[in-house]
N, C-alpha and C positions, 0 to 999 in steps of 0.2 A: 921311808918310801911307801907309798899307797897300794894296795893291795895290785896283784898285776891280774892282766885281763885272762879270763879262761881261756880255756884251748880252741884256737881255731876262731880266733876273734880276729874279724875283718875292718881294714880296715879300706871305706868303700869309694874314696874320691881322695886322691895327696897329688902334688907334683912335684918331679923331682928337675933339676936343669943339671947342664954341662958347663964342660970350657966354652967360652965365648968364641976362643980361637978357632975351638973343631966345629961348636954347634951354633951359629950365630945367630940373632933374634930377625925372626924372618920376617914377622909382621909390623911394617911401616907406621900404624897407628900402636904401637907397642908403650904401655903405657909404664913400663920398667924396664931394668936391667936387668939380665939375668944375677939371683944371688951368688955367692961364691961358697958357702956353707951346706947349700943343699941338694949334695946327690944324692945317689941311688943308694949308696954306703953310708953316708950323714942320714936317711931316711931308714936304712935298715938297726941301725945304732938307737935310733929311735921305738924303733919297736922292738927288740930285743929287751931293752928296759919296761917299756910295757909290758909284752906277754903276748903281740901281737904277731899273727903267723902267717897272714893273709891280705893283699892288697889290692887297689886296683888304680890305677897308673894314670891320671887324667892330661891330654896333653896340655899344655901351656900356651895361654892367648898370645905371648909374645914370640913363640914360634910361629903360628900361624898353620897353616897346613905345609910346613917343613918338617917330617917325623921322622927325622935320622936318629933325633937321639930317643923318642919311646922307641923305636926298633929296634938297635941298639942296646937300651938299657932290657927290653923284654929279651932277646936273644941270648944276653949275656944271663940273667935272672934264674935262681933254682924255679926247674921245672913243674910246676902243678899249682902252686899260692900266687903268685902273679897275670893280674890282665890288664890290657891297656882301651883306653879310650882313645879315640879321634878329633879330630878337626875336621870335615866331610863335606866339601863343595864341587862344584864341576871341572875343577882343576884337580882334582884328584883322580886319575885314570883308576883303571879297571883290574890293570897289573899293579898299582901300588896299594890298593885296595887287599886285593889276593898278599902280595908281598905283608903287608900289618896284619892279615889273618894271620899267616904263617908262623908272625914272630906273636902270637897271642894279643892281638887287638878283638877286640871281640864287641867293639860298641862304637856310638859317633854321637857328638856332644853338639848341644845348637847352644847358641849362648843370643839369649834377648835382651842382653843388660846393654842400653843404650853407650855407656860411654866405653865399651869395647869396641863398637862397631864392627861387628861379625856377624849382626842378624841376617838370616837367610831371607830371601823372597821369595815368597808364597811356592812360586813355581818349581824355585831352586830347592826348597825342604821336601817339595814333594820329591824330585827328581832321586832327591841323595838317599828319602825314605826306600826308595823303590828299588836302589840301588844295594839298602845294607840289608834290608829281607830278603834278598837272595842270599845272603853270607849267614843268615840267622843270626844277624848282630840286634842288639837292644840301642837305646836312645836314650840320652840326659837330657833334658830341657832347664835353662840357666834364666834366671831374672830377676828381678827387685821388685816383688809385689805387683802394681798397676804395670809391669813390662807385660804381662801375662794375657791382661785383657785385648789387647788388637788381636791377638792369635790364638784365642779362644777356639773360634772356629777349625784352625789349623792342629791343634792340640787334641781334638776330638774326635779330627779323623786319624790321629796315631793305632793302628794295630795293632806293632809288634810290642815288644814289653818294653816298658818306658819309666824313666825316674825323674821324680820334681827333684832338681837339686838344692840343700840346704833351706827347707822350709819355706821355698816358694820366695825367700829375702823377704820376710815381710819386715814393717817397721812396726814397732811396739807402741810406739803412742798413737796411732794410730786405731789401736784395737782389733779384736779377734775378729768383728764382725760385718770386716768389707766386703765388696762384691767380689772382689779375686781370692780370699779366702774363702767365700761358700763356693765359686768354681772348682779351685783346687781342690775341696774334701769332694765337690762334685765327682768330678777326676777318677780321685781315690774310690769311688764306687765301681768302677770300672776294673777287674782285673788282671789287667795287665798295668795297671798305673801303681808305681809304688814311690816311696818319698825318703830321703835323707834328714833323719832327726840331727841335725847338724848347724853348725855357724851359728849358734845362737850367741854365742861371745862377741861375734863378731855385729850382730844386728843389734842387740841390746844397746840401751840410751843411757843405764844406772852403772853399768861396771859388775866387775866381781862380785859378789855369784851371779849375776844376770838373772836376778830374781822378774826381770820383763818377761821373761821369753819363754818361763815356764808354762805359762798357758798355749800356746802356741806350742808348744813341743805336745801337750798334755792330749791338746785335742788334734791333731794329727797323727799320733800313734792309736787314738780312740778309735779314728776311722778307719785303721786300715792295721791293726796290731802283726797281723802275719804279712805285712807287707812295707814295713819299718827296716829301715839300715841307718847306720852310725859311721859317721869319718871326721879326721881329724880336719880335714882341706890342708893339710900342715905343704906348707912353709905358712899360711895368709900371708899369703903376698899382699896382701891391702896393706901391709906393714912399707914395703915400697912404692905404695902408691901414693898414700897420705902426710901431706906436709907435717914436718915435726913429730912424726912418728921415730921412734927408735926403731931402725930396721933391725937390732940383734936381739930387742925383747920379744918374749909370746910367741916363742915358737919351741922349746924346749920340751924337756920331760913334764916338770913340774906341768906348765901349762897345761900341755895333753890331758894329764889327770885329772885336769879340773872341768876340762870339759865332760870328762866322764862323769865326775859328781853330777854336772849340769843334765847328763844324757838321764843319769839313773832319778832326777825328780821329773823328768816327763811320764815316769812308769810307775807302776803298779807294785811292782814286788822282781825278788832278784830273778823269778822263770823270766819276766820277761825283758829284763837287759840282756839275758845271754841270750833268747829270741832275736832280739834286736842285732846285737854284737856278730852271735856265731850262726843261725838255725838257718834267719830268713836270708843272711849273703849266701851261706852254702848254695842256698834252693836254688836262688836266683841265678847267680854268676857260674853255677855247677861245678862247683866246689866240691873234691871228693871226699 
């Protein structure tokens, strides 16, 4: 077994799903099934074998803005190491807004990857912005590299404290040195922007150790070292997205660990994995 993660190691974007019966997939364009393997208990099973103590709950595109079960799963959840993220549109009232504070929602997630189809409009990200700075909620911004450029503009006038999710998605063959990647370290200048050294398993073109994506991990922890976080995304559910994919491979212990090897060649030296892992989630998510 691979050495397990220090104390107080976050783990900063996962989703967990329910019974179908109780929690049903709310979004029409829902591009899966909910798995059957991955609750809140199969996720905590999972980090117990890590050494991981700390999460943070990301809702599920196939829910949609129906959050019975992150309410739910946060209300039920040991009090202090769990937060949850959002889905955040104008169908989301005011009371259910307050209600996902209550049960420890603490952020609202925009997701620009085109074949989700949950990109907000212009008008609508601003409205929901204006809506989660009064809660002193944070933001995740989701895409696949060039999703990033139309909303350049929109990304800029962000605020409140905000995360690139999983490296921006960029693609490797592509190379380090597109225009959405100088945006993004662009970004990173700015702080309140910080970035998930994350998914690079899943972007890589080579496979196992995903010797692509090292650079790309390298030089977005360069920009912004005190403002770097690590998460597993565990279930990838691109696992039930992807034809011919096995949906019971690459989501286990083993796995996890390997992404961690993958996290620890984006760095420097071990201060700053547990930077990454335990210091900068604390700072962020206020973590006690």
């Amino acid at each position: 077994m691979p050495e397990r993660l220090p104390k107080n190691s976050c783990d900063s974007h996962l989703h967990v799903f329910g019974d179908p019966k109780v929690y049903p997939v709310g979004n029409p364009n829902a591009l899966y099934q909910p798995p059957q393997d991955c609750t809140f208990a199969d996720m905590q099973a999972l980090h117990r074998a890590m050494g991981i103590d700390r999460a943070v709950l990301v809702q599920p595109t196939i829910y949609g803005t129906d959050h019975s079960l992150l309410h739910d799963v946060l209300k039920a959840a040991p009090k202090g190491n769990y937060l949850g993220v959002a889905i955040v549109d104008d169908s989301v009232s005011d009371a259910e807004l307050a209600r996902l504070h209550g049960a420890g929602v603490r952020g609202a997630r925009f997701n620009f990857g085109g074949n989700f189809k949950l990109a907000p409009s212009f008008d609508g990200l601003r409205r929901t912005l204006d809506r989660v700075r009064e809660l002193g909620w944070f933001v995740k911004v989701f895409g696949f590299g060039d999703d990033f450029l139309p909303v350049e503009a929109e990304l800029r006038r962000i605020k409140v404290p905000a995360i690139i999710d999983h490296l921006g998605g960029p693609d490797p063959e592509r190379g380090t040195s597109l225009p959405v990647i100088r945006m993004l370290l662009d970004l990173l200048k700015n702080e309140n922007w910080w970035v998930q050294l994350s998914n690079g398993d899943l972007r890589s073109k080579v496979g196992e150790p995903w010797n692509d994506m090292v650079p790309f991990g390298r030089l977005f922890y360069e920009a912004a070292p005190e403002r770097c976080m690590w998460a597993t995304d565990w279930p990838h559910v691109h696992r039930f997205i992807r034809p011919g994919k096995d949906p019971h491979a690459g989501h286990g212990v083993e796995h996890e660990f390997s992404t961690v090897v993958l996290l620890e060649r984006y760095l420097p030296d071990r201060a700053a994995r547990d930077r990454v892992l335990v210091d900068n989630p604390a700072r962020f998510f206020n973590f006690s």
